[in-house]
Backbone of each chain as ProteinMPNN parsed JSONL, in Angstrom:
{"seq_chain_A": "XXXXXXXXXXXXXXXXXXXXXXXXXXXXXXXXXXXXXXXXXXXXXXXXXXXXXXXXXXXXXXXXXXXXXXXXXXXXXXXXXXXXXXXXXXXXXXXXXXXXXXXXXXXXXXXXXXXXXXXXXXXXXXXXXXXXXXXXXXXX", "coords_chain_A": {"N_chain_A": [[14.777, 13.456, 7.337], [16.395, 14.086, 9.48], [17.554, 11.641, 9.804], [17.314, 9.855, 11.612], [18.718, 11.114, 13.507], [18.74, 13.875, 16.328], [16.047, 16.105, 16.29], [14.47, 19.579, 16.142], [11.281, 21.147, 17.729], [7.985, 20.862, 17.619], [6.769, 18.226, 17.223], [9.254, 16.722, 17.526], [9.593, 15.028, 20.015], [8.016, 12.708, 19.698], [7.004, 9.687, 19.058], [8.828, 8.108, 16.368], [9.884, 6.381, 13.72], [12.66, 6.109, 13.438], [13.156, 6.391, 16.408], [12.401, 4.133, 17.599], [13.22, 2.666, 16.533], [16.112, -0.236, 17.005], [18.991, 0.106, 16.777], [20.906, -1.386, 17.968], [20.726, -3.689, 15.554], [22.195, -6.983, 14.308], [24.954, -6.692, 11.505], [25.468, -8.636, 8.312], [27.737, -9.199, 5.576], [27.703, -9.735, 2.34], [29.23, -11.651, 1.52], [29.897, -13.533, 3.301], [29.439, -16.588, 5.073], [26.484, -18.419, 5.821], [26.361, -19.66, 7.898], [27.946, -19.026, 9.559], [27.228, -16.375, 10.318], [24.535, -16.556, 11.282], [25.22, -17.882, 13.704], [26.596, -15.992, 15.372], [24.366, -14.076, 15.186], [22.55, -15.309, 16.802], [23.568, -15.51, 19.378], [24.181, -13.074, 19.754], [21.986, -12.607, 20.686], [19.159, -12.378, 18.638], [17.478, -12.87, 16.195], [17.441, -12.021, 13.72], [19.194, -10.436, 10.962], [20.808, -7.516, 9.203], [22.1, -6.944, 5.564], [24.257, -5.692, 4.307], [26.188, -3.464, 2.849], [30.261, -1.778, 2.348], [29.532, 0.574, 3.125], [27.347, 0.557, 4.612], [25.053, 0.471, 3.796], [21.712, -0.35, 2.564], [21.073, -3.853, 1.634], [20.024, -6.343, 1.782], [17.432, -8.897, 3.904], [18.17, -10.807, 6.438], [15.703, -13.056, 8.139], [14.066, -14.875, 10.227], [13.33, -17.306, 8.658], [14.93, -17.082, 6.886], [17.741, -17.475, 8.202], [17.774, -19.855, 8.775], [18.036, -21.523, 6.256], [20.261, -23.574, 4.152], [23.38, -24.222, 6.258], [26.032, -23.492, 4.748], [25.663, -21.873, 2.791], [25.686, -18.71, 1.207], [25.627, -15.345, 2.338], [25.229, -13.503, 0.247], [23.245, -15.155, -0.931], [21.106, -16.352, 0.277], [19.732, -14.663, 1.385], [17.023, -12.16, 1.713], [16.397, -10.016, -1.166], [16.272, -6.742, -1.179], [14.805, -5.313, 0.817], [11.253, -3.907, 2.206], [11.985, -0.195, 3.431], [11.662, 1.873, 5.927], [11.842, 5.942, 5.936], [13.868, 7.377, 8.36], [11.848, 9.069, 9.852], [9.13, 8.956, 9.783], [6.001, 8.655, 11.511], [4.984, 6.901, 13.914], [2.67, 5.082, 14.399], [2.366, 4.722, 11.529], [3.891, 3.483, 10.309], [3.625, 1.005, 12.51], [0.963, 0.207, 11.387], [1.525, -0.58, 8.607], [3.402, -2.558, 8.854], [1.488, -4.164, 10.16], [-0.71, -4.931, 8.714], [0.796, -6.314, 6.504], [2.17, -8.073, 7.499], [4.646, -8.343, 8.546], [7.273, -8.991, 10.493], [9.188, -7.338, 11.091], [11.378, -4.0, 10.089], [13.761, -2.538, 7.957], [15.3, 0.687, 8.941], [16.401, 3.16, 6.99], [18.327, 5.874, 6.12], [17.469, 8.591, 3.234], [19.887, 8.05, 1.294], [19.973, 4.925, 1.657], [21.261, 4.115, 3.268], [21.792, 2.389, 6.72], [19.815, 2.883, 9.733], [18.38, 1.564, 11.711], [17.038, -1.583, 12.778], [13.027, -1.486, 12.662], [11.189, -3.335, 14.869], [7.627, -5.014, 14.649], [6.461, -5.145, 17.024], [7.154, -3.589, 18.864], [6.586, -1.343, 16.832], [4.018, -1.609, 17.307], [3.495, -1.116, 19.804], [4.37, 1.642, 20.593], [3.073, 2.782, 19.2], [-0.128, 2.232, 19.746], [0.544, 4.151, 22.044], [0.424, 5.998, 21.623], [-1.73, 6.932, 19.503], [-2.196, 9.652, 17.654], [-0.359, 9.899, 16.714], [0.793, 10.23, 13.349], [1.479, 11.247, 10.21], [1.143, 14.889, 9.921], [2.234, 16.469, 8.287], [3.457, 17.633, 4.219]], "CA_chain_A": [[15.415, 14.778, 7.389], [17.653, 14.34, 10.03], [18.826, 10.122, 9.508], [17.407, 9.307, 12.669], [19.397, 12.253, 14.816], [17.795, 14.251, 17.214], [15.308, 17.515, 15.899], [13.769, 20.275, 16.872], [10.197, 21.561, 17.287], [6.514, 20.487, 18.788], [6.652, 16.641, 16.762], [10.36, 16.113, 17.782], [9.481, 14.189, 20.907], [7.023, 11.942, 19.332], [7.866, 8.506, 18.375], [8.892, 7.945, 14.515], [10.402, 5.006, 12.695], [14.257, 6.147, 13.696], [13.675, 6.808, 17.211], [12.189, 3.441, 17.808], [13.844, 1.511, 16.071], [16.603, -0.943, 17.232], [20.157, 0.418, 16.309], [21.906, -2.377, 17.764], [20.78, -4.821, 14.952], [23.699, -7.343, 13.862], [24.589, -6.362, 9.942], [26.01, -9.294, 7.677], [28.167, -8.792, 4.334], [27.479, -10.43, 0.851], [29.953, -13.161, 0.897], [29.672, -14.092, 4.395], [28.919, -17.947, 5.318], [25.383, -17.999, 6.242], [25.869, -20.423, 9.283], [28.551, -18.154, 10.541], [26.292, -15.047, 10.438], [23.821, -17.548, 12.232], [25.909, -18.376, 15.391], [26.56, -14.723, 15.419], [23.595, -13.662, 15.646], [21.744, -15.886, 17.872], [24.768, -15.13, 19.987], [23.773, -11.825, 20.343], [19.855, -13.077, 21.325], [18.683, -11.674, 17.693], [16.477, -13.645, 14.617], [17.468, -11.424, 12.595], [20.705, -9.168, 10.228], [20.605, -6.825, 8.145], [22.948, -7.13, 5.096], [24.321, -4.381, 4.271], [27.782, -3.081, 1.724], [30.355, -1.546, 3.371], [28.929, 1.845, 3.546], [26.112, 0.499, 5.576], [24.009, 1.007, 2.738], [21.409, -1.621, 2.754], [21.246, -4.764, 0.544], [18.885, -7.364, 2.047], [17.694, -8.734, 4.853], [18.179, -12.417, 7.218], [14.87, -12.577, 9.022], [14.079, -15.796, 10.94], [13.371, -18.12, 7.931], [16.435, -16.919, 6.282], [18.868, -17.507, 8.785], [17.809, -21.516, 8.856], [18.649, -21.983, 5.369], [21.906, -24.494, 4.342], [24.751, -22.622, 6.478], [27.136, -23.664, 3.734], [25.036, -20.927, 1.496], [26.159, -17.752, 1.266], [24.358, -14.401, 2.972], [23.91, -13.302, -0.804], [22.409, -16.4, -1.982], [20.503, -16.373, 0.913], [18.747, -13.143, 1.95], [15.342, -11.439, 1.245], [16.567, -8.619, -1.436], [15.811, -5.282, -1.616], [13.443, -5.622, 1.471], [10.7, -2.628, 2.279], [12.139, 0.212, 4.478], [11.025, 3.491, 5.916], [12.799, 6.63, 6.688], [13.769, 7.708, 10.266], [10.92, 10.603, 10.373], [7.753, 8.637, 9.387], [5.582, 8.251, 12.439], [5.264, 5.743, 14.441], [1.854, 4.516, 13.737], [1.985, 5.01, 10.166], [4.964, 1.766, 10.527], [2.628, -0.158, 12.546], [-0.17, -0.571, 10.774], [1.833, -1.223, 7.669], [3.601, -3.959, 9.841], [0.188, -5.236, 10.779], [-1.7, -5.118, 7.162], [1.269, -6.832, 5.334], [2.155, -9.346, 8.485], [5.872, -8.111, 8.163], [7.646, -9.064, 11.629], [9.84, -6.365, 11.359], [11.108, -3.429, 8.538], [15.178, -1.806, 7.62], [15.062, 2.184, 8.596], [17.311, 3.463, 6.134], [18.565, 6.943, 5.541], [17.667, 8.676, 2.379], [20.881, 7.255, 0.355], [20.016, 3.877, 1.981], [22.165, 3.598, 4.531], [21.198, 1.805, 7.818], [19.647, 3.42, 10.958], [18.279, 0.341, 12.27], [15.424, -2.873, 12.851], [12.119, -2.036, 14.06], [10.533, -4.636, 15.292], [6.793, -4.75, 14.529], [5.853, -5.86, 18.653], [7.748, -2.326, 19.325], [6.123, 0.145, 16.759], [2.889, -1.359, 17.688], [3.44, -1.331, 21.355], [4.513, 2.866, 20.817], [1.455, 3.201, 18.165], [-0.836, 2.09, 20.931], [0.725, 4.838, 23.564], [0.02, 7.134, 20.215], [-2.296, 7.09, 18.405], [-2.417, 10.2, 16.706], [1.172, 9.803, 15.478], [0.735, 10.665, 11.878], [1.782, 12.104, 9.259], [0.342, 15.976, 9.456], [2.154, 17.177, 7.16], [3.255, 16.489, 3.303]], "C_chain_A": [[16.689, 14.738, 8.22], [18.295, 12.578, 10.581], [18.715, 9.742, 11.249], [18.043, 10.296, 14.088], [18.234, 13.081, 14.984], [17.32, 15.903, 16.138], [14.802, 18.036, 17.038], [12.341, 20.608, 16.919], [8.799, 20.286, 17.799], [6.389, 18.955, 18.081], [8.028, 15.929, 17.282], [10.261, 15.361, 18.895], [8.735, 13.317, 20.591], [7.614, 10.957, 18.683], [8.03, 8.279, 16.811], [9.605, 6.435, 14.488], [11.786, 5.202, 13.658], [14.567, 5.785, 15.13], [13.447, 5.52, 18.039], [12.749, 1.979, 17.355], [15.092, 0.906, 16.762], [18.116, -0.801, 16.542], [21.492, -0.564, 16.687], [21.848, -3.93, 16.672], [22.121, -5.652, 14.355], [23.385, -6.591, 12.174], [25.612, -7.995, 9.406], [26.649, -8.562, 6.536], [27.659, -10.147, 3.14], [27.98, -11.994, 0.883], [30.578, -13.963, 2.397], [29.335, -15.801, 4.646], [27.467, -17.836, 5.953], [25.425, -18.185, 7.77], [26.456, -19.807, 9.82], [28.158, -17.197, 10.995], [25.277, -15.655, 11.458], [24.028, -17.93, 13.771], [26.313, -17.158, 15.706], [25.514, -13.951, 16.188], [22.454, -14.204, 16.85], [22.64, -15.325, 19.051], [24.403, -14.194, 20.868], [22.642, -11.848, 20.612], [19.294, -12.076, 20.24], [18.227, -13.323, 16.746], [16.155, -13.003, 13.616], [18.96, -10.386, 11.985], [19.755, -8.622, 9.259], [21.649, -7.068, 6.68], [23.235, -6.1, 4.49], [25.813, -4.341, 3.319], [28.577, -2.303, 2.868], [30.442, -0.245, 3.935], [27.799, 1.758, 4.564], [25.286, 0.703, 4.763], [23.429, -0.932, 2.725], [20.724, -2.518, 1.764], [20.03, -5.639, 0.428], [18.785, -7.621, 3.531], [17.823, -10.278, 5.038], [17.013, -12.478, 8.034], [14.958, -14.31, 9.742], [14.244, -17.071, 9.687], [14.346, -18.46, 7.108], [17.735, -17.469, 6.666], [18.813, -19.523, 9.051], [17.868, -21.938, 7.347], [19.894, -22.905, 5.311], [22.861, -23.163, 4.908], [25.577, -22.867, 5.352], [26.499, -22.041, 2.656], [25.784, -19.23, 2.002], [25.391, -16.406, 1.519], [23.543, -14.022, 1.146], [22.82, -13.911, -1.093], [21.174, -16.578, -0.85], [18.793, -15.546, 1.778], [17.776, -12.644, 1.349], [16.411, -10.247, 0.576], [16.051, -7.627, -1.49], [14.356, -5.38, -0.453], [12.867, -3.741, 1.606], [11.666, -1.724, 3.562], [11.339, 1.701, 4.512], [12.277, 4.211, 6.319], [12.656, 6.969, 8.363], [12.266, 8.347, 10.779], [9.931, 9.991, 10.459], [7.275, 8.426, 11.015], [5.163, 6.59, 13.067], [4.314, 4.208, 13.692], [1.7, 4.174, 12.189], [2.628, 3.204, 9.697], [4.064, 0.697, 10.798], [1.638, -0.855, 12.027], [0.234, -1.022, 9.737], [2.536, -2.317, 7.771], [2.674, -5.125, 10.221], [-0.149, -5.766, 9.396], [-0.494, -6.024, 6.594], [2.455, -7.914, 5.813], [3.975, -9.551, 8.14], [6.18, -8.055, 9.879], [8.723, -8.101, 11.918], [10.699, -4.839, 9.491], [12.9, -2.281, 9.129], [14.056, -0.488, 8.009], [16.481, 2.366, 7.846], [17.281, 5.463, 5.608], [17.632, 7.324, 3.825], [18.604, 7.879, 1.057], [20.801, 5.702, 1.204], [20.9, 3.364, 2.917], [21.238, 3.05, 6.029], [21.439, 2.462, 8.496], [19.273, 2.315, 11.984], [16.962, -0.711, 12.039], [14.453, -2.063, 13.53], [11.631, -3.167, 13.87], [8.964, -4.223, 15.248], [6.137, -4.995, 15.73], [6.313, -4.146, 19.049], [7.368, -1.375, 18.827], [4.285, -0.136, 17.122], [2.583, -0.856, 19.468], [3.306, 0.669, 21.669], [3.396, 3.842, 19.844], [0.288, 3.284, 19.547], [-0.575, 3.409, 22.012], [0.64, 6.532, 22.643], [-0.558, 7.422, 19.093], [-2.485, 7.949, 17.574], [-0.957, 10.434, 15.935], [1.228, 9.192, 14.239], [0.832, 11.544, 11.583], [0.481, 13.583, 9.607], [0.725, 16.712, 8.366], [2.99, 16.418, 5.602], [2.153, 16.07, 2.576]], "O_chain_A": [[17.776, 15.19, 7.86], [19.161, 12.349, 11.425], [19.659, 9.445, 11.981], [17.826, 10.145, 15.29], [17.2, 13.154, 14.32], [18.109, 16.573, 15.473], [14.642, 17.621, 18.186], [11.9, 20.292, 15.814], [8.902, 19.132, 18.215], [5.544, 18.373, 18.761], [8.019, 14.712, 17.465], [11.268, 14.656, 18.833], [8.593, 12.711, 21.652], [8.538, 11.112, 17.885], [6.993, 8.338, 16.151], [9.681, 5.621, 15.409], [11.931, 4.424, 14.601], [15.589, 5.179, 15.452], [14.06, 5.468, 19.105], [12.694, 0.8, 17.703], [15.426, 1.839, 17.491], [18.398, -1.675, 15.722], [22.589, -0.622, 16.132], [22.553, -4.928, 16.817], [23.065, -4.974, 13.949], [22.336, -6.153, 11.702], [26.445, -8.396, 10.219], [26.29, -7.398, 6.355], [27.347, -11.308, 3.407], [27.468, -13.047, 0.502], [31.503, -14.773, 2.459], [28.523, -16.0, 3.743], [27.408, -16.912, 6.764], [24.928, -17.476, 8.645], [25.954, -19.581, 10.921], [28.568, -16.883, 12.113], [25.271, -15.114, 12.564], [23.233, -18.178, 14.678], [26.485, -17.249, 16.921], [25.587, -13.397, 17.285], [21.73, -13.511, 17.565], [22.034, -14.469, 19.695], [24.287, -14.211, 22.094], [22.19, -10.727, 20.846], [18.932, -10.978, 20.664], [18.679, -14.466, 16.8], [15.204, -13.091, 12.839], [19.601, -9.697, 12.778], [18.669, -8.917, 8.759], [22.354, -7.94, 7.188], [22.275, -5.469, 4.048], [26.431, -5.4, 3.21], [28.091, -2.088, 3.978], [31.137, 0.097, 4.892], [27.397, 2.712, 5.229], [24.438, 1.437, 5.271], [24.003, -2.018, 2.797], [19.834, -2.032, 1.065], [19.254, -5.744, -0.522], [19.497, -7.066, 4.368], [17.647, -11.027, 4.077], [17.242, -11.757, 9.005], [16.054, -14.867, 9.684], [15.249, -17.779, 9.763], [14.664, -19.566, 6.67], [18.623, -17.842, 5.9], [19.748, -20.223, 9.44], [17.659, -23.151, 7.321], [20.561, -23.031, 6.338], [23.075, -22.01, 4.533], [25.831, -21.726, 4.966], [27.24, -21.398, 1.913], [26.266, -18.914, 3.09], [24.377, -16.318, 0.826], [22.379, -14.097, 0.752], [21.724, -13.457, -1.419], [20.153, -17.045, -1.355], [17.691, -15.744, 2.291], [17.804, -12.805, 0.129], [17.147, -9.598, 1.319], [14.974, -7.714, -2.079], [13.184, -5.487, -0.811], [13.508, -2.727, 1.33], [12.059, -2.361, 4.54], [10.731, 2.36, 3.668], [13.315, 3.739, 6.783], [11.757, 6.859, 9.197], [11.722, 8.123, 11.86], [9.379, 10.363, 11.495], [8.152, 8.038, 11.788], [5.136, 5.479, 12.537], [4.613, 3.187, 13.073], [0.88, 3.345, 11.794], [2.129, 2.243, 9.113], [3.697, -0.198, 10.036], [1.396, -2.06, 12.092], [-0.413, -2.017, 9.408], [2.42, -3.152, 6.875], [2.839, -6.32, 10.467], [0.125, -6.91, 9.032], [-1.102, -6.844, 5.906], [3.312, -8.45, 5.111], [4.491, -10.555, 7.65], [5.531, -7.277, 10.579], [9.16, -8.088, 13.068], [10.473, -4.938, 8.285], [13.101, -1.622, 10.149], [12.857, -0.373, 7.756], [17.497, 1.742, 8.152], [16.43, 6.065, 4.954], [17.164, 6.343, 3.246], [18.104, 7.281, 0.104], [21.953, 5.305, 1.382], [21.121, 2.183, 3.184], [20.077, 3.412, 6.225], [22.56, 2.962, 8.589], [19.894, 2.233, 13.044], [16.076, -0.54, 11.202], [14.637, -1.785, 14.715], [11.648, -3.87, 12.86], [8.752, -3.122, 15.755], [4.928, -5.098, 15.52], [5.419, -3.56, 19.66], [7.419, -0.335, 19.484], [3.451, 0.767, 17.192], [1.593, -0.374, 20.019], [2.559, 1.147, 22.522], [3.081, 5.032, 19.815], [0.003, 4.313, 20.159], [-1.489, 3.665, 22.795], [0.767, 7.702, 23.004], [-0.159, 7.95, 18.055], [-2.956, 7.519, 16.521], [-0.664, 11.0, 14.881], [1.572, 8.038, 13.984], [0.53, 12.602, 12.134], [-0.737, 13.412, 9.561], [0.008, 17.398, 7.637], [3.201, 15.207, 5.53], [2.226, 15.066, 1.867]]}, "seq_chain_B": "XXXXXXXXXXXXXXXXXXXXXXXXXXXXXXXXXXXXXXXXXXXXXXXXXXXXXXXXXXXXXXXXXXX", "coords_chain_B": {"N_chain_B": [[28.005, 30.209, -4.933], [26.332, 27.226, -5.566], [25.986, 24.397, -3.773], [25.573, 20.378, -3.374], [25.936, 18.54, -0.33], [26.954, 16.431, 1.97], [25.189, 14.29, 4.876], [27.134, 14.305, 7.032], [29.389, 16.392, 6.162], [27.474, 18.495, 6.292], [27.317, 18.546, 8.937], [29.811, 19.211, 9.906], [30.223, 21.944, 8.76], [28.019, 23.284, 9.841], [28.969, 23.346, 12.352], [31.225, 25.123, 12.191], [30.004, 27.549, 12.229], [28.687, 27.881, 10.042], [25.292, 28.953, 7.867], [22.112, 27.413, 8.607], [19.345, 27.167, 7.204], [15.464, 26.375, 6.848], [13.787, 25.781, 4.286], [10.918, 25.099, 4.342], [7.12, 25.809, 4.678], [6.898, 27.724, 7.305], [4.704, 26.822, 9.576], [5.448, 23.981, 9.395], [8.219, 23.93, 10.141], [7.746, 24.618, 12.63], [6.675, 22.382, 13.357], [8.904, 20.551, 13.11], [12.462, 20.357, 12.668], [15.659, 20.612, 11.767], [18.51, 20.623, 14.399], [19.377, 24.345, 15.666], [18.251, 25.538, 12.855], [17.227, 27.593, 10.842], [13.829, 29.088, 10.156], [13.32, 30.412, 6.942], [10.677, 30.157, 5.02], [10.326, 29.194, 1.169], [8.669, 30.801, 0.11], [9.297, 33.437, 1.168], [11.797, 34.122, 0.586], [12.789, 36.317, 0.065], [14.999, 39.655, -1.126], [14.836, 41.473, 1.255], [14.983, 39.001, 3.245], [17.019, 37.622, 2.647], [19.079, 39.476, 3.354], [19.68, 39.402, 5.803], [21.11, 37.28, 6.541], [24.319, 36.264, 6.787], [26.876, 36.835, 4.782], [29.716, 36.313, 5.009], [29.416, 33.661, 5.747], [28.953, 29.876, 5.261], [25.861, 29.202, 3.904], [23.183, 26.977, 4.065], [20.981, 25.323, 2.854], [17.853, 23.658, 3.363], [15.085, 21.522, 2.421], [12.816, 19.085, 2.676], [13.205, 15.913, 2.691], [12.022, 13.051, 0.838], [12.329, 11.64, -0.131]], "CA_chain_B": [[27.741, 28.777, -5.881], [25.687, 26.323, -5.071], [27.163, 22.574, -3.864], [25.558, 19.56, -2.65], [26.47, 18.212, 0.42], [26.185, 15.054, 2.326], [25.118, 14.687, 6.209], [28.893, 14.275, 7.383], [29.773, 17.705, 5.393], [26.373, 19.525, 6.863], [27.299, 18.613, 10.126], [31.024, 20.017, 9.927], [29.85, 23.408, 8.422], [27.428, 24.043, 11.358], [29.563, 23.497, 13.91], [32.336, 25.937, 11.921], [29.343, 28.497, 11.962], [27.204, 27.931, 8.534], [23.865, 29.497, 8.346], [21.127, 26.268, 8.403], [18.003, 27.939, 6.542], [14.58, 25.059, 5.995], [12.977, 26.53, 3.703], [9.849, 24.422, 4.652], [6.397, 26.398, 5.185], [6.474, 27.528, 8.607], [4.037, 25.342, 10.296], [6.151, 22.557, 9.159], [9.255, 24.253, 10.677], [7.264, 24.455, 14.143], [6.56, 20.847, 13.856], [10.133, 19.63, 12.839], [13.437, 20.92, 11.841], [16.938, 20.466, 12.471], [18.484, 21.822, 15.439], [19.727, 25.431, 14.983], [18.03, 25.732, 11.86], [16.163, 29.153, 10.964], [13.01, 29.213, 9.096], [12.427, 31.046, 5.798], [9.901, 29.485, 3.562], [10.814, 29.688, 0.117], [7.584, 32.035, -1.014], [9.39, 34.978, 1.693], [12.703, 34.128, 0.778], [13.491, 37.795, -1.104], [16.174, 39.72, -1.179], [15.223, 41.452, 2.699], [14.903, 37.73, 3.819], [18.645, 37.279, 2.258], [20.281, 40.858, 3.79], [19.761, 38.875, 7.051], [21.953, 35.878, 6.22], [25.986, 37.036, 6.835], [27.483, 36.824, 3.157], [30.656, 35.383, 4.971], [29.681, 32.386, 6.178], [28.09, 29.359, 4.432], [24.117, 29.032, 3.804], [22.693, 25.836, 3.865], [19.274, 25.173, 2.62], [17.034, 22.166, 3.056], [13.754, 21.146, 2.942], [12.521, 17.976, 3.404], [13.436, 14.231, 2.08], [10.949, 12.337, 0.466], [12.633, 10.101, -1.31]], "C_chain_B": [[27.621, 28.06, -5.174], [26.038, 24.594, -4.813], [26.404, 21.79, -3.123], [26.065, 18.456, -1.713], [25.934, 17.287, 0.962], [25.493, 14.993, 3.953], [26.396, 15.331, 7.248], [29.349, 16.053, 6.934], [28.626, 18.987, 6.365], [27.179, 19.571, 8.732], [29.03, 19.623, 10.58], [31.038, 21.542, 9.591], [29.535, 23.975, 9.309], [28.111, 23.958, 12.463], [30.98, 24.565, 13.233], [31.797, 26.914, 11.483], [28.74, 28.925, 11.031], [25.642, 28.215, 9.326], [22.958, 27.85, 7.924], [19.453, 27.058, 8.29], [17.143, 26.299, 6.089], [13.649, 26.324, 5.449], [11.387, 26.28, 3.538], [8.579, 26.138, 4.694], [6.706, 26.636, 6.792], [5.782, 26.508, 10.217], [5.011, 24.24, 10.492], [7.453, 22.349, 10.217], [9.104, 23.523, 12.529], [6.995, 23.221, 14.649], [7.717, 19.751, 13.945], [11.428, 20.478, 12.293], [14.714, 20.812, 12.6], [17.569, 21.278, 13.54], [19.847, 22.772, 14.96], [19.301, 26.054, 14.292], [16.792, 27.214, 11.928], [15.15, 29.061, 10.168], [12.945, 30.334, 7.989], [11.896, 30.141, 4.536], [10.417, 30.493, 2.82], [9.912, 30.552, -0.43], [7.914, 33.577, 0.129], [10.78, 34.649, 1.451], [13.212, 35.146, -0.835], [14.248, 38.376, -0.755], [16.239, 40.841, 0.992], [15.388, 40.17, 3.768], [16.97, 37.218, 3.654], [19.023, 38.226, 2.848], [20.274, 40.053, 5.079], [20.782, 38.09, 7.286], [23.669, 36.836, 6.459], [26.362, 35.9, 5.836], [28.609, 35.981, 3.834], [30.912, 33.89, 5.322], [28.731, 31.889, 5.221], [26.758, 29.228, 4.488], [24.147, 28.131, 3.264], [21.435, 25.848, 3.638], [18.915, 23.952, 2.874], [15.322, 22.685, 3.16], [13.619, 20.081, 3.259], [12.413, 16.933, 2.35], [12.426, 13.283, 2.265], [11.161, 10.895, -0.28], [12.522, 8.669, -0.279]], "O_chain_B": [[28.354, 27.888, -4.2], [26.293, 23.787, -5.707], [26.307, 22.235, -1.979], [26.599, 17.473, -2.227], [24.748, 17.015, 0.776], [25.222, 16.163, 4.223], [26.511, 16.363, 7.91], [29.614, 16.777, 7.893], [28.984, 20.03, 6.913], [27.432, 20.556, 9.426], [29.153, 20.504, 11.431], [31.841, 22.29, 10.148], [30.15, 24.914, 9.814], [27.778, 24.529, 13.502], [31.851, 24.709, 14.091], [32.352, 27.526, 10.57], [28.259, 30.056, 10.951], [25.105, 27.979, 10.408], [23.296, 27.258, 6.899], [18.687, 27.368, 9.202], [17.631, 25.387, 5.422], [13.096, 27.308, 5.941], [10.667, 26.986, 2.831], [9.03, 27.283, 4.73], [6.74, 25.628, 7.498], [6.181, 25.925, 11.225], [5.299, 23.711, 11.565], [7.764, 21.346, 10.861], [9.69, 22.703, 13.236], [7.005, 22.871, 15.829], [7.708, 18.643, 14.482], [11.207, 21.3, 11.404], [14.816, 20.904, 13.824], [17.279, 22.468, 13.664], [20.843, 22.439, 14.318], [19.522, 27.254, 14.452], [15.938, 27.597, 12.728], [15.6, 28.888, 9.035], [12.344, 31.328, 8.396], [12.44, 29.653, 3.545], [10.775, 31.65, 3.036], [10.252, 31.129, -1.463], [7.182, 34.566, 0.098], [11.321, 34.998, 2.5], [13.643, 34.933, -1.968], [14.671, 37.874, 0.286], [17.222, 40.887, 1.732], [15.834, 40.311, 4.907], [17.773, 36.677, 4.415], [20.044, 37.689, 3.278], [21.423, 40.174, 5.505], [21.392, 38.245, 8.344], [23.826, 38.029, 6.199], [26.264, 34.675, 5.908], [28.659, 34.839, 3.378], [31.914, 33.177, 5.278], [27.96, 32.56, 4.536], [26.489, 29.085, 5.681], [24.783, 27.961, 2.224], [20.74, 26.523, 4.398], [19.719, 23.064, 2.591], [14.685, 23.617, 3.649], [14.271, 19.766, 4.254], [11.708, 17.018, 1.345], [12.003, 12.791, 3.312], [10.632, 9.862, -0.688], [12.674, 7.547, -0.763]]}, "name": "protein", "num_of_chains": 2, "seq": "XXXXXXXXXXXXXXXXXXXXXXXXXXXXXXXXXXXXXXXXXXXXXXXXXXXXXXXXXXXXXXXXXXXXXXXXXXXXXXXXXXXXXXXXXXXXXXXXXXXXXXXXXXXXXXXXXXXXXXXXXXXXXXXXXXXXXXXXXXXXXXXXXXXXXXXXXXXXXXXXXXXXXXXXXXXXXXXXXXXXXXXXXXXXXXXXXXXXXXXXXXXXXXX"}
């Protein structure tokens, strides 16, 4: 509903997908060098991009296994496409456990029109699942 | 007449004094809703629910993104 920005009302303090998530993730482009995206991002103490167009709209992702591919390769040729994301709003827990069940180390939040809000990290929505458990979906 | 708008566009309206109506159930409102935003669910939104609204500025509607 509101792309990760702040709401109002008795759930708006409660952790969701957006508010937990990781907005400084690096992003890569399409036709990028892989290894250069690689020294990049380690750089920045990350094992992971997003790849993204240059709306921020998001493409694929680089997760750890990705990013040790040939650097000569190219981010397209490279990257997990069309990976799963959630929107900002979803609760916290709802992330984690689908993080846990499907052993996904982390998951794109993405706007409605697909644009990037950011990484969570699945160590981070379990860590704020845990300090919440009843953060779920009530309504919907 | 009715126009869809993007976030960027919503956000420039309300700050140049557009009405922000969720037309959500209630409840829903109380649990979430943009800030500013006024509730009228859409099963009270008749025409004393509209005399409220000022005709000169813009009315925004939402509910809620599922996609």
């Amino acid at each position: 509903m509101a792309a990760g920005l702040p709401t109002e009302g008795t759930n708006s303090t409660r952790p969701r997908a957006g508010t937990v998530a990781r907005i400084d993730v690096p992003t890569a482009s399409l036709s990028e060098r892989l290894g250069d995206v690689r020294d990049r991002v380690r750089a920045a103490g990350w094992e992971a991009a997003i790849v993204t167009d240059p709306q921020r709209v998001v493409l694929g992702l680089l997760g750890a296994k990705e990013l040790e591919k040939d650097p000569q390769l190219t981010v397209e040729a490279a990257m997990k496409p069309g990976p799963s994301t959630f929107r900002p709003y979803v609760p916290i827990k709802e992330v984690a456990d689908f993080l846990v069940k499907h052993d996904f180390p982390s998951t794109p939040i993405t706007t409605s029109d697909g644009k990037l809000v950011g990484l969570l990290m699945r160590s981070d929505a379990v860590r704020e699942a845990e300090g919440c458990p009843d953060c779920v979906r009530s309504m919907i | 007449m009715a126009a869809r708008i993007d976030r960027d566009q919503l956000q420039q309206l309300v700050a140049g004094g557009a009405q922000l109506i969720e037309v959500l159930p209630a409840k829903e409102y109380d649990e979430d809703h943009l800030p500013g935003a006024r509730s009228i669910p859409l099963k009270k939104l008749d025409r004393a629910a509209v005399a409220t609204l000022d005709p000169k500025q813009p009315i925004i509607v939402y509910c809620w993104d599922v996609a």
